[in-house]
N, C-alpha and C positions, 0 to 999 in steps of 0.2 A: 449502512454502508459496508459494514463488515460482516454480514449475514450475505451480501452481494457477492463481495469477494471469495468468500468461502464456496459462495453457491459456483463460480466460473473454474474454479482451483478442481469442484468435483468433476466437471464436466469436462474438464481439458483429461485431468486425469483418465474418464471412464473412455475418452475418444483416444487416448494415450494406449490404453486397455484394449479395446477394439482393435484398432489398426496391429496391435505387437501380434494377435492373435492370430490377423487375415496373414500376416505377414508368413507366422510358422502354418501356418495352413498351406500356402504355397510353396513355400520351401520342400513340405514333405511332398505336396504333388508333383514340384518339379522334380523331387529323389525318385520317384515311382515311374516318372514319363523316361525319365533320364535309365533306368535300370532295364523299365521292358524294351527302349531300343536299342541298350546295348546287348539286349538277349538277343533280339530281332535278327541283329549286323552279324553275333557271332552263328546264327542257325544259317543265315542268307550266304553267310563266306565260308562257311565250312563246306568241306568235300562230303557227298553222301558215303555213310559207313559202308556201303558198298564196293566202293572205293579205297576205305581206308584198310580193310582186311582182307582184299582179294590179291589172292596169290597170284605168283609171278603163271603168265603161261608156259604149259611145259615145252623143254625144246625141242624141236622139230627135228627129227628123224632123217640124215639123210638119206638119199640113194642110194647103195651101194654103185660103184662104178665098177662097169664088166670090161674087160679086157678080153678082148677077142684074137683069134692067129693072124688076121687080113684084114687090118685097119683101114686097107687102102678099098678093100671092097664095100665095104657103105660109106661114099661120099655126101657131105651133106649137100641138098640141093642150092643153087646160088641164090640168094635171096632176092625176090622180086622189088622192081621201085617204088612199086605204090604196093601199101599192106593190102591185104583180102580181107575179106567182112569178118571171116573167122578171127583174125588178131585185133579186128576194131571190138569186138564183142568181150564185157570182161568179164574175167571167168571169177564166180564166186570162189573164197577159199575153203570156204565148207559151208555144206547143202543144210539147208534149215528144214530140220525133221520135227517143227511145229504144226500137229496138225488145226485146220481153220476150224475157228467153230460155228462156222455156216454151212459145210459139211456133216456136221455130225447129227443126228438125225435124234432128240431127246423124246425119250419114251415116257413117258410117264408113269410113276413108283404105283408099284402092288399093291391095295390094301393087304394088311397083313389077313391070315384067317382067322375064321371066329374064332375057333377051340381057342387062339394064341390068347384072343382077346377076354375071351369068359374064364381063361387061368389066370390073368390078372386081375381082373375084377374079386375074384377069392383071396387075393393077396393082401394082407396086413399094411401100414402106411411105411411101419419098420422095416418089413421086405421090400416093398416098392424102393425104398431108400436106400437099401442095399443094392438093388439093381442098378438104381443109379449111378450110384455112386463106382459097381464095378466097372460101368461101361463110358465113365467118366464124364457122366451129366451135370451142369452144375444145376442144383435147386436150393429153395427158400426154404427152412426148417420151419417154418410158418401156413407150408405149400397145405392146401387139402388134398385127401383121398384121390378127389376127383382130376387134381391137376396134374398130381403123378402119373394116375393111371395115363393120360393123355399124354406124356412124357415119355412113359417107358412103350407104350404107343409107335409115339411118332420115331421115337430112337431104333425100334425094332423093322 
């Protein structure tokens, strides 16, 4: 009988055990669910930094205003009761000098010339690296011969 009870004492115990474990198991997932949507909230409510560092527009320039001898001689005309197409039309405030790029007519790149290519091919992996690196490629220090030259290639 007391080999029994020992036996139920292990068992409550190791269910005791189990459960405290699921328990802190969850707790840390809910720490991680609970932290990436507070990351979420603050990416989703934040102003794009475009926004955050774009200077004021500058002020507009006015007209000068001309004074002329015979004010009375340009009257302005009476203004009509219905507007004309021209004031229903609204005037951009400045012209968008985007050009489209269905316009633009893409040529396709040069191979470069032999000689470029058989002066590289003579060239060491330590120079090829050097070229690289002047013309601000990035490469694998692991790269071979062969994947440089096709680098300093396609970069040329």
């Amino acid at each position: 009988m007391v080999e029994f009870i020992h036996g139920i004492v292990a068992l409550l115990a190791g269910v005791i055990l189990v459960l405290s474990a699921t328990v802190a198991w969850l707790y840390v997932q809910q720490s991680r669910i609970m932290h990436a949507i507070n990351a979420l909230a603050v990416a989703v409510t934040a102003p794009p930094p475009s926004f955050m560092f774009a200077s004021p527009p500058p002020p507009e320039a006015e007209a000068p205003v001309e004074l002329s001898a015979e004010p009375a001689a340009e009257a302005p005309a009476e203004p009509s009761a219905e507007p004309s197409a021209e004031d229903l039309v609204e005037k951009p405030e400045h012209e968008d000098d985007r050009i489209s790029v269905h316009d633009v007519d893409a040529s396709p790149a040069d191979a470069p010339p032999s000689d470029a290519i058989e002066s590289v091919q003579g060239k060491t992996v330590a120079q090829l690296r050097d070229i690289l690196t002047a013309k601000g490629i990035p490469f694998n220090k692991s790269d071979k011969k062969p994947v440089l030259i096709s680098l300093v290639q396609i970069s040329s």
